[in-house]
The first five atom37 places (N, CA, C, CB, O) and aatype in JSON, in Angstrom:
{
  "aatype": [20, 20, 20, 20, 20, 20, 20, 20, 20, 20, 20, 20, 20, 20, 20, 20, 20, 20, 20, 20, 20, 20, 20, 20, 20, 20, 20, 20, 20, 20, 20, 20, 20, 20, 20, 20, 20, 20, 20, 20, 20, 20, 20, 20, 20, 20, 20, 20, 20, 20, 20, 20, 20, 20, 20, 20, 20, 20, 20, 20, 20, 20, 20, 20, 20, 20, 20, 20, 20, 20, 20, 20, 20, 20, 20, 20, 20, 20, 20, 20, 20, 20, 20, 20, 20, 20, 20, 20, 20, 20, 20, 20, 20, 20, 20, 20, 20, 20, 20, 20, 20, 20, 20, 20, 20, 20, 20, 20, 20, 20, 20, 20, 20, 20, 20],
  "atom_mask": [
    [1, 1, 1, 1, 1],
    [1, 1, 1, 1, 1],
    [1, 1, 1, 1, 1],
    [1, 1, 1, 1, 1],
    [1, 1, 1, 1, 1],
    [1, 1, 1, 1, 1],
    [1, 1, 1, 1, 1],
    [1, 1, 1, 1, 1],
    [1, 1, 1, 1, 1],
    [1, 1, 1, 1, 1],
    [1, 1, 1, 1, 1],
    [1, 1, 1, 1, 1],
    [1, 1, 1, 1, 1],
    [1, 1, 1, 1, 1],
    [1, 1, 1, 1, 1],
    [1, 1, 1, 1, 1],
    [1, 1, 1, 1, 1],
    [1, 1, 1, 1, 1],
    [1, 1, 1, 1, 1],
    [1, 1, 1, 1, 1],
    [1, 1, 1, 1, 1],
    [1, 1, 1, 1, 1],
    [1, 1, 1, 1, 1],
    [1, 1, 1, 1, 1],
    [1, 1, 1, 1, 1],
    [1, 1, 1, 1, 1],
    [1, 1, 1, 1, 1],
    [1, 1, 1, 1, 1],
    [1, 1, 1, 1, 1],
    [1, 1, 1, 1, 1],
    [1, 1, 1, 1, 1],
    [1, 1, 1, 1, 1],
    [1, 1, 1, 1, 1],
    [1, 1, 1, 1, 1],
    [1, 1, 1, 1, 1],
    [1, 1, 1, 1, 1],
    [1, 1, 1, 1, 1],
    [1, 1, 1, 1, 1],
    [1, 1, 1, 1, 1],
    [1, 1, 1, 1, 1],
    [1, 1, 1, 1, 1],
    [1, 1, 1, 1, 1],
    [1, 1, 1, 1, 1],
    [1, 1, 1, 1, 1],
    [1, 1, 1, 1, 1],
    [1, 1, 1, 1, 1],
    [1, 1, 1, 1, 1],
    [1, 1, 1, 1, 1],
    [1, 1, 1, 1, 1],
    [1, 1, 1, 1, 1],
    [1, 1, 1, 1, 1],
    [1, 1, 1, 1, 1],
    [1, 1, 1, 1, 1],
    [1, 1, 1, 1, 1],
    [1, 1, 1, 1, 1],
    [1, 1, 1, 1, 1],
    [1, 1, 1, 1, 1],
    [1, 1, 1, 1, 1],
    [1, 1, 1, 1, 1],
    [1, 1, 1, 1, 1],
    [1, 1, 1, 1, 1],
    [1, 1, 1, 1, 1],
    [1, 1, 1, 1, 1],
    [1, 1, 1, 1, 1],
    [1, 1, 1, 1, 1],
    [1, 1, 1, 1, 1],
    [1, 1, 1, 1, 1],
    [1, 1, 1, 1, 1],
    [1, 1, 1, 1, 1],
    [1, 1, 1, 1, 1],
    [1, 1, 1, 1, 1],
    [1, 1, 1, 1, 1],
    [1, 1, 1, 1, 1],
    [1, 1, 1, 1, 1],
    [1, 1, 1, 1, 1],
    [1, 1, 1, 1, 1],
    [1, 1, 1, 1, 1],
    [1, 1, 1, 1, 1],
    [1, 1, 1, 1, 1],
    [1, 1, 1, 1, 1],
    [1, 1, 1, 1, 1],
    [1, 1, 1, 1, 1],
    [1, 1, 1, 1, 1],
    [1, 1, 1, 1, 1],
    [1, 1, 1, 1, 1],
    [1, 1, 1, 1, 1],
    [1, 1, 1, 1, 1],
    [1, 1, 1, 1, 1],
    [1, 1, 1, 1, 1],
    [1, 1, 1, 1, 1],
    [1, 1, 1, 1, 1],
    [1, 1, 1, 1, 1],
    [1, 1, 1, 1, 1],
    [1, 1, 1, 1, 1],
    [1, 1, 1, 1, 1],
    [1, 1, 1, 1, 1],
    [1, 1, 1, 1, 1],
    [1, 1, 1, 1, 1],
    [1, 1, 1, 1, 1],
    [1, 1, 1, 1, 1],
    [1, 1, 1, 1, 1],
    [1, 1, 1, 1, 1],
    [1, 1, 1, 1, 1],
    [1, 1, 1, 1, 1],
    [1, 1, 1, 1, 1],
    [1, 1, 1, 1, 1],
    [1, 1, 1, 1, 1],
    [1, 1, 1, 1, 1],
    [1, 1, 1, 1, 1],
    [1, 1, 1, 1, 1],
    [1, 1, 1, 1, 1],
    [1, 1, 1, 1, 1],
    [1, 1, 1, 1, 1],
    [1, 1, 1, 1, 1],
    [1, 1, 1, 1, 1]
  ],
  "atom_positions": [
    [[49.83, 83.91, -14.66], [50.59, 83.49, -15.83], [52.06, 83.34, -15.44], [50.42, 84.51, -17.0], [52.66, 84.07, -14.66]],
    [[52.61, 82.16, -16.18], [53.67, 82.24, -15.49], [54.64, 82.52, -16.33], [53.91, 81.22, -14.77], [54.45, 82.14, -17.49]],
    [[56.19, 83.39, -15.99], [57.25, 84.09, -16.92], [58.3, 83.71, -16.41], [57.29, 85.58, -17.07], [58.55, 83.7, -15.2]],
    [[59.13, 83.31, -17.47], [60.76, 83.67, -17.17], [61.18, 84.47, -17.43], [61.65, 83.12, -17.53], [60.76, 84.61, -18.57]],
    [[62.06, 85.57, -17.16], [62.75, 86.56, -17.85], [63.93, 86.47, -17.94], [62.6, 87.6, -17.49], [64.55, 86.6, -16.89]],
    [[64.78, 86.19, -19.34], [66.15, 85.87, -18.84], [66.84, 87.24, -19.32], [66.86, 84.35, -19.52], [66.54, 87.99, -20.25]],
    [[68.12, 87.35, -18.12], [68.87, 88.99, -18.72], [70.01, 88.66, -18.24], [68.33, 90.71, -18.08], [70.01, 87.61, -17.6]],
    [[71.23, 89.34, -18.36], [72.75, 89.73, -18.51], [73.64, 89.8, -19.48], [73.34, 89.13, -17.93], [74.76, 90.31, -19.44]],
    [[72.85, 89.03, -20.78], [73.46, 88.9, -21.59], [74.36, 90.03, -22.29], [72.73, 88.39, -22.16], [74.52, 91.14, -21.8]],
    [[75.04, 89.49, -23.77], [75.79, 90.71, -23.94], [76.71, 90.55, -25.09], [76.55, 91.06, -22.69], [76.36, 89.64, -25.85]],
    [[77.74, 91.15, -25.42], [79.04, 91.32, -26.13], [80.19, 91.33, -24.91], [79.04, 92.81, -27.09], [80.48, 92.14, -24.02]],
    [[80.71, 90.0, -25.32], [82.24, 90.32, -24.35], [83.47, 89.51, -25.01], [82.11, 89.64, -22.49], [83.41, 88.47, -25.68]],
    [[84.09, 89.92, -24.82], [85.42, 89.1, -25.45], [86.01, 87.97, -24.6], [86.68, 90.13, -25.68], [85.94, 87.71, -23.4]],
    [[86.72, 87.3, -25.83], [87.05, 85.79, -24.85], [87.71, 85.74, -23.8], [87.78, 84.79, -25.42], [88.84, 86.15, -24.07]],
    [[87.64, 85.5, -22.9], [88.54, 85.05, -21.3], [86.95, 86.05, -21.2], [90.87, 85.78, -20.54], [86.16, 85.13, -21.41]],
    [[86.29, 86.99, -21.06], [85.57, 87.53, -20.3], [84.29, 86.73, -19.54], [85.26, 88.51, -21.03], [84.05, 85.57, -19.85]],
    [[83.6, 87.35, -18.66], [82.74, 86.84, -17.75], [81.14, 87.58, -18.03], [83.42, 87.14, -16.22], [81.09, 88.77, -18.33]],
    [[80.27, 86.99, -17.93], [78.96, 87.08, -17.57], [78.14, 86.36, -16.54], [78.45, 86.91, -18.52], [78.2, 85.24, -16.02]],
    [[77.24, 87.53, -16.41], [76.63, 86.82, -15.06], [75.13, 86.78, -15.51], [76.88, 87.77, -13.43], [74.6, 87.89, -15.53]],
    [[74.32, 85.69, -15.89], [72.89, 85.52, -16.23], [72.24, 85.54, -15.22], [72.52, 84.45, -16.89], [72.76, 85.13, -14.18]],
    [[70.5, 86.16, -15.22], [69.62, 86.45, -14.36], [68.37, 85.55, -15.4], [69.52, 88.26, -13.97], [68.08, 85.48, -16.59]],
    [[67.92, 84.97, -14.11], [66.22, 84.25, -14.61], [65.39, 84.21, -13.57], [66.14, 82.61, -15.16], [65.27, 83.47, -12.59]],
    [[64.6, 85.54, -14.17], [63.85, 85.68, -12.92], [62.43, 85.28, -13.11], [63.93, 87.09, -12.39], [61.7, 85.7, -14.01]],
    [[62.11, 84.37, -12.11], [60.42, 83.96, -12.21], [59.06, 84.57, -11.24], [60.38, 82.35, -11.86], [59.12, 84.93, -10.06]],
    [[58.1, 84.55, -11.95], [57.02, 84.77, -11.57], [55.65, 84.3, -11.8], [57.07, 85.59, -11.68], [55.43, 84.29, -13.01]],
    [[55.19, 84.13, -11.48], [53.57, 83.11, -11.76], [53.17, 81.55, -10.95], [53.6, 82.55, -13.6], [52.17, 80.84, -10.9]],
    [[54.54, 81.51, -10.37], [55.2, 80.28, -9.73], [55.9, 80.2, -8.98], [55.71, 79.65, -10.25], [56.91, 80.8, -9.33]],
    [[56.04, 79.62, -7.7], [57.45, 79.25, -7.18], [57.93, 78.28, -7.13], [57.7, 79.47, -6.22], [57.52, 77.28, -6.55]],
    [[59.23, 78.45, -7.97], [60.23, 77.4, -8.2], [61.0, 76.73, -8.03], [60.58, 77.37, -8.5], [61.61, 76.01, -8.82]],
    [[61.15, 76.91, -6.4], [62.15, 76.79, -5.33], [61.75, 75.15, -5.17], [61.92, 77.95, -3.82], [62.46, 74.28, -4.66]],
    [[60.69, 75.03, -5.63], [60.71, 73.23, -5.11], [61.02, 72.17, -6.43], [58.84, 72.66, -4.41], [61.1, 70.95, -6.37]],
    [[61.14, 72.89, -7.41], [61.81, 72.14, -9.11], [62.98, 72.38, -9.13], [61.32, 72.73, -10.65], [63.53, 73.34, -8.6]],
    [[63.59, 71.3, -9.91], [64.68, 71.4, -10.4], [64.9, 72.33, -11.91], [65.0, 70.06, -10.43], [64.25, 71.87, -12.85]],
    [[65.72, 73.53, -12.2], [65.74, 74.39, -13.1], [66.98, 74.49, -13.69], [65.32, 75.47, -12.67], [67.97, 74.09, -13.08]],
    [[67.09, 75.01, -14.86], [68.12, 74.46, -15.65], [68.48, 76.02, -17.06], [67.35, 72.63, -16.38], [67.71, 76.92, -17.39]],
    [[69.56, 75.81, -17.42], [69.86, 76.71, -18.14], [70.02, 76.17, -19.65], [70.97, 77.32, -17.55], [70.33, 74.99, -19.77]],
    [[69.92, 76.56, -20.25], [69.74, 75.73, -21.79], [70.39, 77.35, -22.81], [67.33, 75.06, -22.26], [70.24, 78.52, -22.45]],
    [[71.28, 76.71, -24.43], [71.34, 77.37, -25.2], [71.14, 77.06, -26.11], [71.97, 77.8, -25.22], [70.99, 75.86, -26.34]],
    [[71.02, 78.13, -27.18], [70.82, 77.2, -28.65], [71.81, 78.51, -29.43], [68.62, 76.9, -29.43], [71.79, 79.74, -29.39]],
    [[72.81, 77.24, -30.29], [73.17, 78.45, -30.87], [72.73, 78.75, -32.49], [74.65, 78.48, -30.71], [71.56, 78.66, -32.85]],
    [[73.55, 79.02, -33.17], [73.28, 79.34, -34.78], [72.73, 78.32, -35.28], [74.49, 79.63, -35.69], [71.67, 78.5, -34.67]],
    [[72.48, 77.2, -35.98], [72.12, 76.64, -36.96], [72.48, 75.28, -35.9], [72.84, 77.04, -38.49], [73.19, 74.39, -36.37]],
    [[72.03, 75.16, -34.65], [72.22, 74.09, -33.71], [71.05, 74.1, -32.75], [73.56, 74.23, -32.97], [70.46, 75.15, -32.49]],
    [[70.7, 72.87, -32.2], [69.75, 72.84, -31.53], [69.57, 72.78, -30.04], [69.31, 72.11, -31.99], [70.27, 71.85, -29.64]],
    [[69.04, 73.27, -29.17], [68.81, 74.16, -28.0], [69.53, 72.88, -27.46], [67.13, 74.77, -27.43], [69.35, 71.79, -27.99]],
    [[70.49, 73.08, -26.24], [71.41, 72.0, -25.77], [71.16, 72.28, -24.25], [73.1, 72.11, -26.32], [71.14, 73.48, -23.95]],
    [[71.01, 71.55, -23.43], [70.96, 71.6, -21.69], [72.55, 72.33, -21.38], [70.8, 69.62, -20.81], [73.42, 72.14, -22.23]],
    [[72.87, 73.07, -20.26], [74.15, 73.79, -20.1], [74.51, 73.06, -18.73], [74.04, 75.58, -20.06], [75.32, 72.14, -18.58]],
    [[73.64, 73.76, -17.66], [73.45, 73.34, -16.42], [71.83, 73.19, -15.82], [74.27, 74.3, -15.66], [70.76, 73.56, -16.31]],
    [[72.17, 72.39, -14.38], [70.6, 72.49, -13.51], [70.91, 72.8, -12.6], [69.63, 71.39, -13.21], [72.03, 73.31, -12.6]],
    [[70.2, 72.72, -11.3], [70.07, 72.82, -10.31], [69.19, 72.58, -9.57], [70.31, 73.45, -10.22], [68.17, 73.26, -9.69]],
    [[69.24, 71.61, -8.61], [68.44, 70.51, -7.71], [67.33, 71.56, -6.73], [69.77, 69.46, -6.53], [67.2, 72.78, -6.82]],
    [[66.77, 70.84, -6.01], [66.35, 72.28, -4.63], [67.06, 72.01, -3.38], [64.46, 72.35, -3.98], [66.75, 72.4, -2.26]],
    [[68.25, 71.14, -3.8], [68.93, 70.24, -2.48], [70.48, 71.2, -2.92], [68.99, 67.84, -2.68], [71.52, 71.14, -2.26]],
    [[70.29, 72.0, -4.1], [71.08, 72.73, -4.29], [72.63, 72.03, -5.42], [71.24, 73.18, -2.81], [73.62, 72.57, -5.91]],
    [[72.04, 70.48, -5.4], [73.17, 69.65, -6.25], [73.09, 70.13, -7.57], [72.97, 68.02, -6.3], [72.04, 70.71, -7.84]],
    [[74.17, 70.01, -8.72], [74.56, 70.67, -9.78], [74.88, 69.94, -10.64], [75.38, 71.44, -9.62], [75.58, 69.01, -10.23]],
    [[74.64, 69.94, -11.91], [75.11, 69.21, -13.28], [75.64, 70.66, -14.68], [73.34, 68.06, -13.92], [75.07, 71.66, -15.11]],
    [[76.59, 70.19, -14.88], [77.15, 70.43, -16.02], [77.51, 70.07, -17.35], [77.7, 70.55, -15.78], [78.03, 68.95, -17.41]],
    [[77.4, 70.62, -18.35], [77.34, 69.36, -19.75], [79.38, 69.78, -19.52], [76.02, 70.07, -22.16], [79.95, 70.65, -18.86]],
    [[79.83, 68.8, -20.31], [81.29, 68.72, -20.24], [81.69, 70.12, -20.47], [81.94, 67.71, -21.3], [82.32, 70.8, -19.65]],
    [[81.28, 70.54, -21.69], [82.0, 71.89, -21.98], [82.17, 73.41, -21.34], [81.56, 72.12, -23.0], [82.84, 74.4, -21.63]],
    [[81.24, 73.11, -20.36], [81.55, 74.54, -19.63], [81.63, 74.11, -18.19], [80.3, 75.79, -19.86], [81.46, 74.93, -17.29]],
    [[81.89, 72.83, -17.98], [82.76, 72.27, -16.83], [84.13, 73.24, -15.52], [83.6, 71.17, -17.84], [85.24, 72.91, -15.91]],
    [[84.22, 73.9, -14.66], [84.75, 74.67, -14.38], [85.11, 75.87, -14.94], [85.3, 74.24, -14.12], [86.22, 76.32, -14.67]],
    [[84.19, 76.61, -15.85], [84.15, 77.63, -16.23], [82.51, 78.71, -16.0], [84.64, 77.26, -17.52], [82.4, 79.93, -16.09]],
    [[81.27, 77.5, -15.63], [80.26, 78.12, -15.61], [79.48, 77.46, -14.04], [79.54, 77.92, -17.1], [79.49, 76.28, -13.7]],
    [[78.9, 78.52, -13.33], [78.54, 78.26, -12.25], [77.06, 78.6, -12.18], [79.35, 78.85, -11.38], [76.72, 79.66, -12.69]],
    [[75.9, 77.61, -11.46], [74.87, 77.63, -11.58], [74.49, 77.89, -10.01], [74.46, 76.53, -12.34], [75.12, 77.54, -9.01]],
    [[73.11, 78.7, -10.12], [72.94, 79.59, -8.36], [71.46, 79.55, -8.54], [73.69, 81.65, -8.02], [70.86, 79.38, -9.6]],
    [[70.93, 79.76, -7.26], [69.45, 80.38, -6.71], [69.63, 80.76, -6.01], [68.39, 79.86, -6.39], [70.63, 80.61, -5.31]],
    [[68.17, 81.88, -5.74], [67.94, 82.66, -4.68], [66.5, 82.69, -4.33], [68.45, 83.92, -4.92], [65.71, 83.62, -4.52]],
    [[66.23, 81.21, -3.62], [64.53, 81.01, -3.76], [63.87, 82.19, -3.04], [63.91, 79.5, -2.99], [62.69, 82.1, -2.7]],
    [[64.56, 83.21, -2.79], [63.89, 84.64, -1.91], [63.89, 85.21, -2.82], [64.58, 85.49, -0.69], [63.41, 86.28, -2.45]],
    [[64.1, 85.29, -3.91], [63.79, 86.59, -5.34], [63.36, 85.34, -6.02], [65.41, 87.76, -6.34], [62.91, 85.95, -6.99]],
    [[63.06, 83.8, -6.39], [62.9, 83.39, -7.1], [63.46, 83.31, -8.43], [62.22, 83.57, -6.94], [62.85, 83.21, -9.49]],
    [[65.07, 83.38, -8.19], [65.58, 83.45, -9.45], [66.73, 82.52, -9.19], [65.91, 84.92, -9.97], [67.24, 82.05, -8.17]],
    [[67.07, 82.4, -11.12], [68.31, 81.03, -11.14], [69.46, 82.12, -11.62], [68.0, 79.33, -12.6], [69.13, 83.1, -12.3]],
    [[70.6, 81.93, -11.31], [71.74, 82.26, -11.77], [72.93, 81.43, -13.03], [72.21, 82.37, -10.57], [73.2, 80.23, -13.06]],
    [[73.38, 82.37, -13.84], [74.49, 81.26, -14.64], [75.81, 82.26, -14.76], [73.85, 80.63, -16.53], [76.05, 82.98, -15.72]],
    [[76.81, 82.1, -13.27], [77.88, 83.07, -13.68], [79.29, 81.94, -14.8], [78.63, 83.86, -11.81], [79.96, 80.91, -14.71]],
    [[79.05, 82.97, -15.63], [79.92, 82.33, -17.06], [81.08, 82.79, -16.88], [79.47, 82.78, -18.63], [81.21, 84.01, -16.96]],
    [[82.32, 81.93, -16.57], [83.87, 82.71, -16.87], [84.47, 82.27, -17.69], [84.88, 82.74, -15.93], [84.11, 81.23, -18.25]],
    [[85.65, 82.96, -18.06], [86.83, 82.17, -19.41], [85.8, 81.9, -20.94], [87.58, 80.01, -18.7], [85.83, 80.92, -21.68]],
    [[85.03, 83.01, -21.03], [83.97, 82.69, -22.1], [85.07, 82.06, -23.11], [82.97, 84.17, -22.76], [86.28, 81.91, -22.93]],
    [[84.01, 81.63, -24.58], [84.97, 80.99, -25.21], [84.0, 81.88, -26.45], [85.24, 79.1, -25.05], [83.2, 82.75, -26.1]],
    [[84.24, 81.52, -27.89], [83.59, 81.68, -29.21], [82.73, 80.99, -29.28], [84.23, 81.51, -30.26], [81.68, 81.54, -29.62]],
    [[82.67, 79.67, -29.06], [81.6, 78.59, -28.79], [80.8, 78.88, -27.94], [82.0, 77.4, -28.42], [79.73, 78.35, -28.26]],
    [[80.65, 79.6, -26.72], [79.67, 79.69, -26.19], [78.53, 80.92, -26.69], [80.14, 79.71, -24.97], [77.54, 81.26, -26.04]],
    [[78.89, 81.39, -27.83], [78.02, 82.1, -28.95], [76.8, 81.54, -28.76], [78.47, 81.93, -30.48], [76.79, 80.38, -29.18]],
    [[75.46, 82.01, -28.14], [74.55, 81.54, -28.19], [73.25, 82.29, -27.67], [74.86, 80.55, -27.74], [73.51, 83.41, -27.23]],
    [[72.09, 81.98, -27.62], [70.85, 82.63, -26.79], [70.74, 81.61, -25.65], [69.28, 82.78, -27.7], [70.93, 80.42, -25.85]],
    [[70.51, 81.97, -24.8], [70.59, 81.21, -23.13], [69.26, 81.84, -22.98], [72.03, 81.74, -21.7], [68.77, 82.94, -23.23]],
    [[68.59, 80.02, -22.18], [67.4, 79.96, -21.91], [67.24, 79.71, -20.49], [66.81, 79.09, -22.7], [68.3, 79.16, -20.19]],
    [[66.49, 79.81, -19.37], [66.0, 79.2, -18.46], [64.78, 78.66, -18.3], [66.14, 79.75, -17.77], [63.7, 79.18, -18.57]],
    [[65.05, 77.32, -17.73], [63.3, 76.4, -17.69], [63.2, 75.59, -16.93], [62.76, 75.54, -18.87], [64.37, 75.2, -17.04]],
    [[62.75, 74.87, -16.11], [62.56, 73.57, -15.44], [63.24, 72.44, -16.31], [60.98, 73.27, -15.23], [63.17, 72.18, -17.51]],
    [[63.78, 72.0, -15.51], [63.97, 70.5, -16.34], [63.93, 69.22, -15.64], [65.34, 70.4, -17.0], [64.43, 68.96, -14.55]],
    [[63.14, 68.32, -16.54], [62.98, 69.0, -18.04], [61.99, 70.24, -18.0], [62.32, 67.85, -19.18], [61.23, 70.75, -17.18]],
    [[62.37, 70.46, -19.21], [61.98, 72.06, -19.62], [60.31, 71.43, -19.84], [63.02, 72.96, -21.43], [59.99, 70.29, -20.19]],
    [[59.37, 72.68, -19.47], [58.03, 72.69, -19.72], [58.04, 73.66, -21.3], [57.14, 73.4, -18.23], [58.67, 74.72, -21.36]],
    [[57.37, 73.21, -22.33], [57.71, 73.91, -23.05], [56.59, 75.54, -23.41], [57.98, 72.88, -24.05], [56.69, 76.32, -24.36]],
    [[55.94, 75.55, -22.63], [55.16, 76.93, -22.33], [55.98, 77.63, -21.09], [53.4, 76.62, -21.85], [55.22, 78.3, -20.39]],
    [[57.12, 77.65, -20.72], [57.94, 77.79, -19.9], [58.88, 79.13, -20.72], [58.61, 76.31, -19.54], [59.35, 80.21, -20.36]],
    [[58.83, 78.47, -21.81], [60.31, 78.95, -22.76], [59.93, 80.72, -22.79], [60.38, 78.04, -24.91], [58.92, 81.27, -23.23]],
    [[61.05, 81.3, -22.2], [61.15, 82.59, -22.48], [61.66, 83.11, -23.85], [61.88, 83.04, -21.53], [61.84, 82.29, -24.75]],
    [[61.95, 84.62, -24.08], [62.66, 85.29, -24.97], [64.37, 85.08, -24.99], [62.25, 86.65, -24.7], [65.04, 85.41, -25.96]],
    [[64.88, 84.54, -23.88], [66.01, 84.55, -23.64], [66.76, 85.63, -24.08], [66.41, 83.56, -23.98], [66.3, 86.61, -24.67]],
    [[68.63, 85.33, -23.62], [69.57, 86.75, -23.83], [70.4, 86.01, -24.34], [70.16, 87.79, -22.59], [70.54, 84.81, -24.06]],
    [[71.18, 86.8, -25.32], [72.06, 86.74, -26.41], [73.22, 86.68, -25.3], [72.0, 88.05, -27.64], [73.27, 87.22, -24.19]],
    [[73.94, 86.03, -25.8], [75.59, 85.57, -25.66], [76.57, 86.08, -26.66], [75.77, 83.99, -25.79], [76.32, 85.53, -27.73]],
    [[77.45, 86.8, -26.76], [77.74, 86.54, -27.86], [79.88, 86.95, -27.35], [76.57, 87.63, -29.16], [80.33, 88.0, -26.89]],
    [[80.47, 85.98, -27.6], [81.87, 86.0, -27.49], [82.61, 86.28, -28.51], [82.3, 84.98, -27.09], [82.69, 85.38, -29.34]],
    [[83.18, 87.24, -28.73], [84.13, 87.75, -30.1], [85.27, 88.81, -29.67], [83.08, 88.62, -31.37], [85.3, 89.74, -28.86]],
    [[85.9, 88.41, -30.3], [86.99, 89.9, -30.32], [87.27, 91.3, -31.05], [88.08, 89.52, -30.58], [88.19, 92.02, -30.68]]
  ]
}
């Protein structure tokens, strides 16, 4: 069976940093392209970043030099280190293939930026 588990999430205040963990099992993922996705309040689940297996990178505009996307096809996991959080990035963060398989979709981890 296959799982994502996503974790780091949290409470942090703005300018602060998080570092997301998505760790897989049932699969190895090292040969897909995987991707980080959020959805926030009363908005619908939005692509953040991916990541190639050639290791190339996409970003949606808004977290453009503030959020960095990683693997470690030896633990099988994707990374999302978040800096300069903002209020907007208030959200549940997902990890999935992308495109996303939608029996893929984990529980994801809360985001949440406030002061």
């Amino acid at each position: 069976q296959v799982q994502l588990v996503e974790s780091g999430g949290g409470l942090v205040q703005p300018g602060g940093s998080l570092r997301l963990s998505c760790a897989a099992s049932g699969r190895i993922f090292s040969n897909y392209r995987m991707g980080w996705y959020r959805e926030a309040p009363g908005k619908e689940r939005e692509l953040v970043a991916t990541i190639h297996t050639g290791d190339s990178t996409y970003y949606v505009d808004s977290v453009k030099g503030r959020f960095t996307i990683s693997r470690d096809n030896a633990k099988n996991t994707v990374y999302l280190q978040m800096n300069s959080l903002k209020p907007e990035d208030t959200a549940v963060y997902y990890c999935n293939q992308h495109p996303p398989y939608r029996k893929y979709w984990g529980q994801g981890t809360q985001v949440t930026v406030s002061s």
